[in-house]
C-alpha positions as CSV (number, residue, x, y, z in Angstrom):
1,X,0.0,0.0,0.0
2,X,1.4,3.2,-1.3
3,X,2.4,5.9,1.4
4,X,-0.1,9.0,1.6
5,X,1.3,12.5,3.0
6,X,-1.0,15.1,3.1
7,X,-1.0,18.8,2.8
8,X,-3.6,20.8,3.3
9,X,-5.0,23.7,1.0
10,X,-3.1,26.3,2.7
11,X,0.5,24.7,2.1
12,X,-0.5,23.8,-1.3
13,X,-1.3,27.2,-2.5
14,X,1.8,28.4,-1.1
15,X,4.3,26.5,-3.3
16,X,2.6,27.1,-6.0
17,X,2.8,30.7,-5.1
18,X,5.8,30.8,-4.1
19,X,7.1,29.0,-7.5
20,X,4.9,31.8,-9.7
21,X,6.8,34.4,-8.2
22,X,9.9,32.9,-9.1
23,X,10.2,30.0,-11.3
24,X,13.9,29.1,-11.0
25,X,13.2,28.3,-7.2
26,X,14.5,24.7,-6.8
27,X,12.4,21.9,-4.5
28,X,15.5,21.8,-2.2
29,X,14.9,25.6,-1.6
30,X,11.0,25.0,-1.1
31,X,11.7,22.2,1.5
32,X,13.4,25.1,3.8
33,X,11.1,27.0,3.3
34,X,7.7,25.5,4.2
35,X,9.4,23.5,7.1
36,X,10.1,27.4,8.3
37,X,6.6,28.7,7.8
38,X,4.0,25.7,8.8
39,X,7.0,24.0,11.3
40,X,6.2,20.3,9.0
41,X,8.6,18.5,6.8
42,X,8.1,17.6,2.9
43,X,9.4,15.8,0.9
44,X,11.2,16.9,-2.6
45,X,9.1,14.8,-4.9
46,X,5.9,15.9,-3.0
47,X,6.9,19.6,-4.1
48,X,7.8,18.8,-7.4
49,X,4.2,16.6,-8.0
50,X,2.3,19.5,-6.8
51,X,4.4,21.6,-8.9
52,X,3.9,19.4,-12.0
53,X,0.1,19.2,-11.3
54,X,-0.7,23.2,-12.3
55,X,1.5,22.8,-15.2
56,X,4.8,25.0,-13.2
57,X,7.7,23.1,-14.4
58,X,7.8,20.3,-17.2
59,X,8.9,16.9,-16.3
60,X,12.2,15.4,-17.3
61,X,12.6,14.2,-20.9
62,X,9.6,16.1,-22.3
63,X,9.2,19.2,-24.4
64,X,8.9,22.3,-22.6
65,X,5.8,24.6,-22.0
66,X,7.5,27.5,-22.0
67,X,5.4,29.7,-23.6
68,X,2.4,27.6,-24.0
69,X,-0.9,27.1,-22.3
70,X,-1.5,23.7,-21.1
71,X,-5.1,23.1,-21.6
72,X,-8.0,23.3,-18.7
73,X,-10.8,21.6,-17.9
74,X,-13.9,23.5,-18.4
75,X,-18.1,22.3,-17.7
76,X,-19.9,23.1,-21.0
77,X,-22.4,26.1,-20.2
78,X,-25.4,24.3,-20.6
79,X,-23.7,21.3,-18.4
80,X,-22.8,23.5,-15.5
81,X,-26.5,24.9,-15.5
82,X,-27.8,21.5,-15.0
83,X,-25.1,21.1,-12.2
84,X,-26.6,23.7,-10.0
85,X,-30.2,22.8,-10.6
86,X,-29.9,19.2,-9.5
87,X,-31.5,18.2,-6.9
88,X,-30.7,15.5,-4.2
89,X,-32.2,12.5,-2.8
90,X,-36.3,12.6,-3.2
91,X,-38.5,14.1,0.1
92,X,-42.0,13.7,0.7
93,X,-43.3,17.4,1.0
94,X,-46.4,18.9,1.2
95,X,-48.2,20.2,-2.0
96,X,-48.4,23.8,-2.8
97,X,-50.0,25.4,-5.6
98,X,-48.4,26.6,-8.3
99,X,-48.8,27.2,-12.1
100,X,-47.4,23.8,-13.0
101,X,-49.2,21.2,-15.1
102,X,-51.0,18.4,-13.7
103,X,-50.7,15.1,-15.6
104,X,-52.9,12.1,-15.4
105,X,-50.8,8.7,-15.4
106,X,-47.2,10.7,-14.8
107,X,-45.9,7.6,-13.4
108,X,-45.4,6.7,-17.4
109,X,-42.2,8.8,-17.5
110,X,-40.7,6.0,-16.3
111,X,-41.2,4.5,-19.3
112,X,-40.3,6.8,-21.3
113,X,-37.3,7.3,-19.4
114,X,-36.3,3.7,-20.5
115,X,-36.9,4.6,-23.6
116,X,-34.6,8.0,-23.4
117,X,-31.8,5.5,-21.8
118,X,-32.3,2.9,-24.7
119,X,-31.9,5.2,-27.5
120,X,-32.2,9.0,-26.8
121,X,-35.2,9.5,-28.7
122,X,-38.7,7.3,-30.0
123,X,-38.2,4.2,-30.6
124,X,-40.9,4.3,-33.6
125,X,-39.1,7.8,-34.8
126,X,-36.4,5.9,-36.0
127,X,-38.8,3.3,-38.3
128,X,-41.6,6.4,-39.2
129,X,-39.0,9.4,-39.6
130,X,-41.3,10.0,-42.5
131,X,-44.4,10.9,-40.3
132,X,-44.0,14.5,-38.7
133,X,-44.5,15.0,-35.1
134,X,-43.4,11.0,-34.6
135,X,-41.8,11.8,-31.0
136,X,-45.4,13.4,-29.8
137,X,-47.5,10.8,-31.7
138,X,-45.3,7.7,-30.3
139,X,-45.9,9.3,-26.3
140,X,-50.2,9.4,-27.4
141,X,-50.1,5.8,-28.3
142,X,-48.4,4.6,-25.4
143,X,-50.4,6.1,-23.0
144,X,-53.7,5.4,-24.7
145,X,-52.9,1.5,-24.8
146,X,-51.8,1.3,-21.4
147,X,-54.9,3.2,-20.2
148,X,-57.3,1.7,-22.4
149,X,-58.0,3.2,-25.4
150,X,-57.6,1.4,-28.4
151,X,-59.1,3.8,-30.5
152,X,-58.0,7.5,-30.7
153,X,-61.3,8.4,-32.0
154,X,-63.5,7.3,-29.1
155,X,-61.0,8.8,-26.5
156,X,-62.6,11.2,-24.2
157,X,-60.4,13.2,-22.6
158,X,-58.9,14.8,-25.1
159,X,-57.7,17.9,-22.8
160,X,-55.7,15.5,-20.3
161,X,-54.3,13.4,-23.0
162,X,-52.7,16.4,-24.3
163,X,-51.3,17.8,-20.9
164,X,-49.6,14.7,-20.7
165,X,-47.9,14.6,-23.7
166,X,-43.9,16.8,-23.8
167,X,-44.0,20.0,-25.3
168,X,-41.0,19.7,-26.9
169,X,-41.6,20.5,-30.5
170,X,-43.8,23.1,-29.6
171,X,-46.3,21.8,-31.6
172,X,-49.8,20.7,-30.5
173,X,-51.1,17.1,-31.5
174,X,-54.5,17.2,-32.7
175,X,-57.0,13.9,-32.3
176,X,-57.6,14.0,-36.0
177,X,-54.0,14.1,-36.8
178,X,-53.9,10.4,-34.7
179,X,-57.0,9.0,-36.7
180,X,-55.3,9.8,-39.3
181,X,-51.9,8.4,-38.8
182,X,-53.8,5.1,-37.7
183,X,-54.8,5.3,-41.3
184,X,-51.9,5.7,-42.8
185,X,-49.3,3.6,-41.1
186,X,-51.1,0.4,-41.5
187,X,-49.3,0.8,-45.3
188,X,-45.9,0.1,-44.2
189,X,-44.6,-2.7,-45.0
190,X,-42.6,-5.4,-43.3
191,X,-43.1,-2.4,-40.1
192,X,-43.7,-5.2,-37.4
193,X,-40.8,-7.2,-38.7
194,X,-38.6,-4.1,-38.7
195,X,-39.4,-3.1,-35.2
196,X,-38.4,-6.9,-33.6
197,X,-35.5,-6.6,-35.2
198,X,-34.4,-2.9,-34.4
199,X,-35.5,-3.7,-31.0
200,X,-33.1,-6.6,-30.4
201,X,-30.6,-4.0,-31.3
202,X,-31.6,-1.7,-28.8
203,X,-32.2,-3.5,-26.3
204,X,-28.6,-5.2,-25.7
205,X,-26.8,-4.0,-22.9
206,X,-23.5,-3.9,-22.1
207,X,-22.1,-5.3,-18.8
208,X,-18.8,-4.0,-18.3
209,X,-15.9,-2.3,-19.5
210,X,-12.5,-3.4,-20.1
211,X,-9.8,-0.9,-19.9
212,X,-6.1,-2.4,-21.0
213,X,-3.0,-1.0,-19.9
214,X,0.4,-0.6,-21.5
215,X,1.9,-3.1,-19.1
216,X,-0.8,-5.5,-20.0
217,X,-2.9,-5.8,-16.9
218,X,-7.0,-4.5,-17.7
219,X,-9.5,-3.1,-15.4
220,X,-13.1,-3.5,-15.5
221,X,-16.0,-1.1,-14.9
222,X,-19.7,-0.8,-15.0
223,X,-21.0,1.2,-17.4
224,X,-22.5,3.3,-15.1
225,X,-20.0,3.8,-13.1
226,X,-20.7,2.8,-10.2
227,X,-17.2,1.3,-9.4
228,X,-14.3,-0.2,-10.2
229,X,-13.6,-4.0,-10.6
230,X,-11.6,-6.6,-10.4
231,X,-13.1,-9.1,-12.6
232,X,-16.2,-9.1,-15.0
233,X,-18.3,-10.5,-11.8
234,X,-20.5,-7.4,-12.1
235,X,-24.5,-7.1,-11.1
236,X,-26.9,-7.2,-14.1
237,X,-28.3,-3.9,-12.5
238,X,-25.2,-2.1,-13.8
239,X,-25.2,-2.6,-17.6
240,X,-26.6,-0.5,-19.8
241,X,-27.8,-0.7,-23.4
242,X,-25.6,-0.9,-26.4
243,X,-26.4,2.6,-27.1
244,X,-25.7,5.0,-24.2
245,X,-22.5,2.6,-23.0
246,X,-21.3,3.4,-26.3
247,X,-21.1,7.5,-25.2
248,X,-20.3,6.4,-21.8
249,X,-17.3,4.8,-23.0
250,X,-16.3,7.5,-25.5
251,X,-17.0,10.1,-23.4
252,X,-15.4,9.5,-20.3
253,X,-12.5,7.3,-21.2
254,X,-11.6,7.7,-24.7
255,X,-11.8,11.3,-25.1
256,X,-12.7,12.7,-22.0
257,X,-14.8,15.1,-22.8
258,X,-15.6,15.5,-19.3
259,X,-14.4,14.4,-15.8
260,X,-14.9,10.1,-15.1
261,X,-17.2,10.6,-11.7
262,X,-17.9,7.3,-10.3
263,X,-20.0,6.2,-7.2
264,X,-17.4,4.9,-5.2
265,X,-14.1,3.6,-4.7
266,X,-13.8,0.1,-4.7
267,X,-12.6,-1.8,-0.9
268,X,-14.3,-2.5,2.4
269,X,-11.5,-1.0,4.8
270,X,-9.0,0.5,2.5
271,X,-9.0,1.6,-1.3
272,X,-8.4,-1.2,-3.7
273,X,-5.8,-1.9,-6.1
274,X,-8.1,-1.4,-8.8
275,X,-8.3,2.2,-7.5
276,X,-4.5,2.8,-7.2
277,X,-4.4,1.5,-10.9
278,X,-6.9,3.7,-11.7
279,X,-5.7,6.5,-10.8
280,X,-2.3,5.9,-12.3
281,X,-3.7,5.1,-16.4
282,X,-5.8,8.8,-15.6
283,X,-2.6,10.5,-14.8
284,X,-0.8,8.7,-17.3
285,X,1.9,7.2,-15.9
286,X,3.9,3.9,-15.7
287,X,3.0,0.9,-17.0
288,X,-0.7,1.9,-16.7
289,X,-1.1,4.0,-19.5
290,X,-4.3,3.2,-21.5
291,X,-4.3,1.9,-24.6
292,X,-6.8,0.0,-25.5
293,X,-10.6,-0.3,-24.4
294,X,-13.7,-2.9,-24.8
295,X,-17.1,-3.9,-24.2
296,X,-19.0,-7.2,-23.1
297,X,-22.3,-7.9,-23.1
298,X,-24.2,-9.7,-20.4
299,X,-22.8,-13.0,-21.4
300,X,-19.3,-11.5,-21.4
301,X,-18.9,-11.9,-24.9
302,X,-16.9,-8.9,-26.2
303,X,-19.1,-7.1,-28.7
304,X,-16.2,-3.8,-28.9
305,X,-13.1,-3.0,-29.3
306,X,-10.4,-0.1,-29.7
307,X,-6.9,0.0,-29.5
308,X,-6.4,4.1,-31.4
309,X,-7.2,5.4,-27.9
310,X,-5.2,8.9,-27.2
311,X,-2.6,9.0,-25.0
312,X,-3.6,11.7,-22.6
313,X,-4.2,12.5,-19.1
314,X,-7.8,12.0,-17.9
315,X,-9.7,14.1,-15.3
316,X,-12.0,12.2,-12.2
317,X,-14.0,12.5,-9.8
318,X,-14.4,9.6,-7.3
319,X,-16.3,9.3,-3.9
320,X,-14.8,7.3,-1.1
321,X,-16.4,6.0,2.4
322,X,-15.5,7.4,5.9
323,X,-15.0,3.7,6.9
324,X,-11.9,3.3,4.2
325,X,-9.0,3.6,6.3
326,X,-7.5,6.5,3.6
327,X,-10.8,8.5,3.7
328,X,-10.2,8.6,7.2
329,X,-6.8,10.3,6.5
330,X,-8.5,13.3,4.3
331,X,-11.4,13.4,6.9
332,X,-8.7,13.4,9.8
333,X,-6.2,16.3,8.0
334,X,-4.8,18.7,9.8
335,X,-5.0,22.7,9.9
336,X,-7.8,22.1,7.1
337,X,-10.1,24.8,7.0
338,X,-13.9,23.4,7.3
339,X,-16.1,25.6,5.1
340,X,-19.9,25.6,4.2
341,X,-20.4,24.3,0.8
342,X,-23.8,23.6,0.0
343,X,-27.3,23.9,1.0
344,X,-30.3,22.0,-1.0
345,X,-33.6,20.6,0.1
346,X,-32.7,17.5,0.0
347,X,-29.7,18.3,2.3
348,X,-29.3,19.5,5.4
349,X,-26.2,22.4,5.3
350,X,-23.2,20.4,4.5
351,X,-19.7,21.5,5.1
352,X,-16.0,20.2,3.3
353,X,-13.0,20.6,4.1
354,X,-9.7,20.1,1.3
355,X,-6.5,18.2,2.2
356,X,-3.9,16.9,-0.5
357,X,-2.8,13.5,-0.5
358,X,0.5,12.0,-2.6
359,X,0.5,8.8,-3.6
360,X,3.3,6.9,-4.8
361,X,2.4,3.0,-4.9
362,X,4.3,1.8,-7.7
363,X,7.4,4.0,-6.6
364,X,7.8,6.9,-9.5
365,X,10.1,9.2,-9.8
366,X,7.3,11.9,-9.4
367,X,4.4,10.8,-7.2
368,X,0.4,11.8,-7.8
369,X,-0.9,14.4,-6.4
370,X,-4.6,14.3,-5.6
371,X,-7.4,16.7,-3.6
372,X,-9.1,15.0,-1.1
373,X,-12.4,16.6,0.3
374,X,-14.4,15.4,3.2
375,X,-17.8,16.5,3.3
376,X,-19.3,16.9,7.0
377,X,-22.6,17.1,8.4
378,X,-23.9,20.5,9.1
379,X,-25.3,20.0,12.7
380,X,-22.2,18.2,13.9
381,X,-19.4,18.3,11.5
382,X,-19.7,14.2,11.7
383,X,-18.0,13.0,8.1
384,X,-20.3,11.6,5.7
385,X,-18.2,11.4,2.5
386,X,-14.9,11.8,0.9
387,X,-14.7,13.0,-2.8
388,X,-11.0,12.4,-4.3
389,X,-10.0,13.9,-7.9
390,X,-7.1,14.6,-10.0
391,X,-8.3,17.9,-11.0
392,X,-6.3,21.3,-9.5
393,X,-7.8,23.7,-7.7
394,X,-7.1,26.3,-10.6
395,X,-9.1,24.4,-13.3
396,X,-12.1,24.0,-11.0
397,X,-13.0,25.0,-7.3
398,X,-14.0,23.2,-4.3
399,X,-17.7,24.1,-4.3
400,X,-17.9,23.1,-8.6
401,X,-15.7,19.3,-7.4
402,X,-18.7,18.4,-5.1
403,X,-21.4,19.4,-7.4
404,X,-20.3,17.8,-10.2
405,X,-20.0,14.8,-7.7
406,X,-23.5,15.0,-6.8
407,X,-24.6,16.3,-9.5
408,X,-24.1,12.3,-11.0
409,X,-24.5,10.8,-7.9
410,X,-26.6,12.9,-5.7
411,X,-27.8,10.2,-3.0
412,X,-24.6,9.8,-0.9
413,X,-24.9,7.1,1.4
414,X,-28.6,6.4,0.2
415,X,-27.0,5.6,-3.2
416,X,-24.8,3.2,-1.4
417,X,-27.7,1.3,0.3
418,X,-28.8,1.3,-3.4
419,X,-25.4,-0.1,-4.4
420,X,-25.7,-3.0,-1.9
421,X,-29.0,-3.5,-3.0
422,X,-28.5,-4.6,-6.3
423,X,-25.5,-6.5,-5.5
424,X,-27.8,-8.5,-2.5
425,X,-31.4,-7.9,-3.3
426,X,-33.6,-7.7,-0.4
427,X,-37.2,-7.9,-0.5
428,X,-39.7,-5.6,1.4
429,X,-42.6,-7.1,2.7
430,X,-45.8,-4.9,2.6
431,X,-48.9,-5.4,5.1
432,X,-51.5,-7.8,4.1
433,X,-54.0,-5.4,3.6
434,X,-51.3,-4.3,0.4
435,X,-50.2,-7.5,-0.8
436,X,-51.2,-8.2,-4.3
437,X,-50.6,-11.6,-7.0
438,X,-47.0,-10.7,-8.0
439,X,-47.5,-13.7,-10.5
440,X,-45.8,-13.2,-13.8
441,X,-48.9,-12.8,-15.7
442,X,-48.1,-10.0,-17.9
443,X,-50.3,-8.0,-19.7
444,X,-48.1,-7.2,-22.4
445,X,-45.2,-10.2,-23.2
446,X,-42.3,-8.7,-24.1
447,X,-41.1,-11.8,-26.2
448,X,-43.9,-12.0,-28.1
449,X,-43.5,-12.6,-31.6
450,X,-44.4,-9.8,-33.8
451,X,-45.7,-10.5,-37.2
452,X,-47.2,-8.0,-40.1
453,X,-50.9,-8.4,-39.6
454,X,-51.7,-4.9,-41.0
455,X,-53.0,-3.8,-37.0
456,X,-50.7,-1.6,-35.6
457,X,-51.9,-2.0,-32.2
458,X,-49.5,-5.5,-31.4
459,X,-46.6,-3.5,-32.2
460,X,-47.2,-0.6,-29.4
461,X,-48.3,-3.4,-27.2
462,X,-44.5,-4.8,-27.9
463,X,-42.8,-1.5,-27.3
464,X,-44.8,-1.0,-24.1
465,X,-44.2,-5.0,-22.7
466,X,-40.5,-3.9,-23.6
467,X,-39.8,-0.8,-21.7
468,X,-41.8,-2.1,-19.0
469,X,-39.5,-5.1,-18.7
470,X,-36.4,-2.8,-18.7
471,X,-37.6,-0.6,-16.1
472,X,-38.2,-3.4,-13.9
473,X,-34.6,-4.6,-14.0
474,X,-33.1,-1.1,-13.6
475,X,-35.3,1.4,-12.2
476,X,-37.6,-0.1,-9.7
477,X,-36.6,-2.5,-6.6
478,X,-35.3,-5.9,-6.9
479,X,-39.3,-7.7,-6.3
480,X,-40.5,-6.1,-9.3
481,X,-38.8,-8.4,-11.7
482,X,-41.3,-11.1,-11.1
483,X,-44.3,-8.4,-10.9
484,X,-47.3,-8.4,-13.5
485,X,-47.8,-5.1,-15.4
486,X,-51.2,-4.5,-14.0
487,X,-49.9,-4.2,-10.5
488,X,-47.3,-1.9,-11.7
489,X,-49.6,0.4,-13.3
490,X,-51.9,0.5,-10.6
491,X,-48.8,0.9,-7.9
492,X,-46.8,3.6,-10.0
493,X,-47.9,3.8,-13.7
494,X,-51.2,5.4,-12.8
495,X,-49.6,8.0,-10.7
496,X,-50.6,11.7,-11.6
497,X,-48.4,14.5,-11.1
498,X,-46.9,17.9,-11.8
499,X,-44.7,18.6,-15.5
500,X,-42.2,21.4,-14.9
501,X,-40.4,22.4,-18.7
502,X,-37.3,24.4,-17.9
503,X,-33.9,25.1,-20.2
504,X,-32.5,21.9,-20.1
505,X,-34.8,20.2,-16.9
506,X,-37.6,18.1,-17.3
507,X,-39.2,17.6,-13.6
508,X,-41.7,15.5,-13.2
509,X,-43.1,15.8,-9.4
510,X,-45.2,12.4,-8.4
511,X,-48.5,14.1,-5.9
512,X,-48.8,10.9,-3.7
513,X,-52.0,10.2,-2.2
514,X,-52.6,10.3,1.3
515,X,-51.9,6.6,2.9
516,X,-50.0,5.6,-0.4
517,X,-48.0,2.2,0.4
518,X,-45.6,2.1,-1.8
519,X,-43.3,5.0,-0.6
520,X,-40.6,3.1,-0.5
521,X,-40.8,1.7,-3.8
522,X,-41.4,4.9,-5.8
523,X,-38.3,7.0,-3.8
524,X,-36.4,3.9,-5.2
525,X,-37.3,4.3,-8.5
526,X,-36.7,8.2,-8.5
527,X,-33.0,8.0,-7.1
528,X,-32.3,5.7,-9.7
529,X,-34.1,8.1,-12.2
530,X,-32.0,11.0,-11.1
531,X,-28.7,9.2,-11.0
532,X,-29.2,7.7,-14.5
533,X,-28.5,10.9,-16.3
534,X,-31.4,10.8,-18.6
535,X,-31.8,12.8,-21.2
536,X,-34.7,13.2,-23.4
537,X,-34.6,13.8,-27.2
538,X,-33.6,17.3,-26.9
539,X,-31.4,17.2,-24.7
540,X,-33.5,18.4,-21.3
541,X,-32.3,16.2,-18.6
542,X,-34.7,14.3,-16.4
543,X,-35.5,14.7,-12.8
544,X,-38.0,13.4,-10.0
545,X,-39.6,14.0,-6.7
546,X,-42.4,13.4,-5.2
547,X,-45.2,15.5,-2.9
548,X,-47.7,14.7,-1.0
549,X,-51.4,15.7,-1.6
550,X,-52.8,18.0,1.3
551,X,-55.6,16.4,3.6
């Protein structure tokens, strides 16, 4: 196990300062000097890491950057808007009014959050591109079949249908523009055929990644991110589809095109290898240089695979337990200044406070330098988490580190529960007076064979017995697999609740009747909602919560 030192915030700002103000001061010199100021002792190579970190000096046997401005990393506009407005883990509240939209049958999004998740935008979009308005006129069908209405032209409530539907395109969906897509898509040919087929495209998941190293050892991880492993023993709960593993992958470790933020670091007691190594292909160095990546699918056949990957440092942002023996080192730093960070509704005020922490396991000539930061509760500073990343206080602050943390993981030790969860399912056992047939009596069957009969109405039935399945094995708790549809419809499908559109947020807020069993189930279902980073087709990213109706 590699040796951490750590320096707090204070120390580290004043070498770099001190190395600004004149660059031809050597480590030697620096070593006087701080063991003068702050009374510790550092090392040489601890200097020189921190130097290296912010770009001050260039390392031996590599062009110089005199002159040039190394690169920064920097959150997208429209990302860093979405960082601030995401909210934590769900709370029941009490409903206000407000000028919000209410929906009938809200619970749905969950469906077509699967469907966002499978392949960013309509399923049917991509076989009717032909048909305007396809995104709208897919969401109608859905939620007339699952309510049931088979026929658009005997539907009723015309006005609540509508307020359901997104208002994405801006454009409003008139009943006789249904009747008279009904009319005309029962011309295309070979459409039910087309559909099975694109469907067993789309929904293939991916089970893990493979990352391969110069020195030829690999790392796996989930695709979303949950952790780092040693082995492709990974839960089913962690894959994702072919489709948005594919940007994961790309994204994150390929071009990193943002920071890698992952759930937790790997190890009951202390950090795992798989962490050290980690860290080490992200900064580049030693025999763990990336070069090479793949993906599996869930029966560990590889179905991926790149070896042009760019050779490049690679930001992260990782969280760590207070019961890892080096968590406890950043939680436990001294002369650390503890400052408030955050305040949401989901959280009580929260407090952090920054340490540094060099690490030199497989014995470089210049160690890695990382920030550790311990978040602390606000009533009694007790630690609750330890975020650890590569990235310098001069490319992003302490306050932006945490919420792009929780931004993609905004649960904390609820997510963790969640984590175990899926590795050890437990199931909750509801009063009798709740308790309903849980046999697998579907009303939809997802593997049902489509075939063109000319009625269109198999094929939504198909798409709905589809999603349905897939948000059973990732969204909702470990019991629903086995659940028929009808008592998830009744339980969450049939939900009503509030639609908030906002630039680049699209909040749907569950009103919970009074009494409503299934608390527990639904606040599952939303944390794994809001740490899915779902997107819809334009880009709005999803969120959830849920209220409780007044009395």
């Amino acid at each position: 196990m590699g040796v951490i030192y750590k320096l707090n915030e204070e120390v580290v700002n004043f070498i770099i300062e001190k190395k600004k103000e004149n660059s031809n001061i050597s480590c030697r010199k620096l070593v006087g000097i701080i063991n003068e100021k702050f009374q510790i002792n550092v090392s040489k190579s601890s200097i020189n890491a921190i130097i290296k970190t912010v770009n001050l000096s260039s390392p031996v046997g590599r062009r110089s950057n005199v002159g040039k401005t190394a690169p920064k990393f920097k959150i997208p506009p429209e990302r860093k808007a979405q960082i601030f407005s995401m909210p934590f883990s769900p709370e029941i509240s009490t409903r206000t009014e407000d000028p919000s939209v209410y929906c009938k049958g809200a619970g749905c999004f969950f469906l077509k959050a699967a469907e966002w998740e499978i392949c960013g935008s309509s399923i049917l979009g991509n076989l009717l591109s032909d048909y305007s308005n396809i995104h709208e006129i897919s969401d109608i069908l859905m939620y007339l079949k699952i309510f049931g209405e088979d026929n658009a032209e005997n539907v009723n409530d015309w006005d609540s249908l509508k307020s359901w539907r997104l208002k994405s395109s801006g454009q409003k969906i008139s009943q006789h523009e249904i009747v008279n897509f009904f009319n005309n898509v029962g011309r295309e040919k070979d459409f039910s055929s087309r559909l099975s087929e694109l469907s067993s495209r789309l929904f293939s998941e991916i089970k893990h990644l493979t990352i391969f190293f110069s020195g030829g050892e690999s790392l796996h991880v989930d695709p979303r991110l949950n952790s780092l492993w040693a082995d492709d023993r990974i839960p089913s709960a962690f894959s994702l589809p072919l489709y948005k593993a594919s940007a994961a992958l790309s994204s994150n470790f390929i071009a990193n095109l943002q920071p890698i933020v992952i759930q937790s670091i790997p190890g009951k007691d202390r950090w795992s290898d798989e962490f050290y190594n980690f860290v080490y292909a992200c900064e580049n160095r030693g025999d763990r240089k990336i070069i090479g990546a793949a993906m599996a699918d869930e029966n560990n056949n590889e179905v991926f695979n790149i070896s042009a990957v760019p050779v490049t440092r690679r930001s992260f942002i990782v969280g760590g337990w207070p019961w890892q023996e080096e968590s406890r080192e950043v939680i436990d730093a001294q002369k650390s200044e503890v400052n408030e960070c955050f305040v949401s509704s989901g959280l009580s005020k929260i407090y952090s406070k920054e340490s540094m922490l060099t690490i030199n396991r497989i014995k470089l000539e210049d160690p890695v330098v990382l920030r550790g930061i311990a978040l602390l509760d606000g009533a009694n500073k007790c630690p609750i988490f330890v975020v650890i990343t590569n990235i310098s206080i001069h490319e992003m602050s302490t306050q932006n580190i945490i919420n792009c943390y929780l931004r993609k993981w905004p649960n904390l030790q609820q997510g963790h529960r969640d984590f175990l969860l899926a590795n050890d399912p437990a199931v909750l056992i509801y009063p009798k007076e709740t308790q309903e047939n849980i046999a697998p009596n579907y009303m939809f069957a997802a593997d049902q064979i489509l075939t063109d009969s000319g009625n269109f109405w198999p094929n939504i039935e198909f798409l709905i017995a589809s999603l349905d399945k897939y948000c059973r094995k990732h969204f909702f708790l470990a019991q629903y697999k086995q659940t028929d549809f009808s008592t998830i419809k009744n339980r969450i499908y049939s939900l009503g609740g509030f639609l908030r559109e906002r630039p680049g947020v699209l909040e749907v807020e569950f009103l919970i009747p009074q009494g409503y069993p299934y608390v527990i189930d639904l606040a599952f279902a939303i944390r794994r909602i809001n740490e899915s980073d779902n997107h819809d087709f334009t880009g709005r990213q999803l969120v959830m919560k849920m209220s409780q109706a007044q009395a």
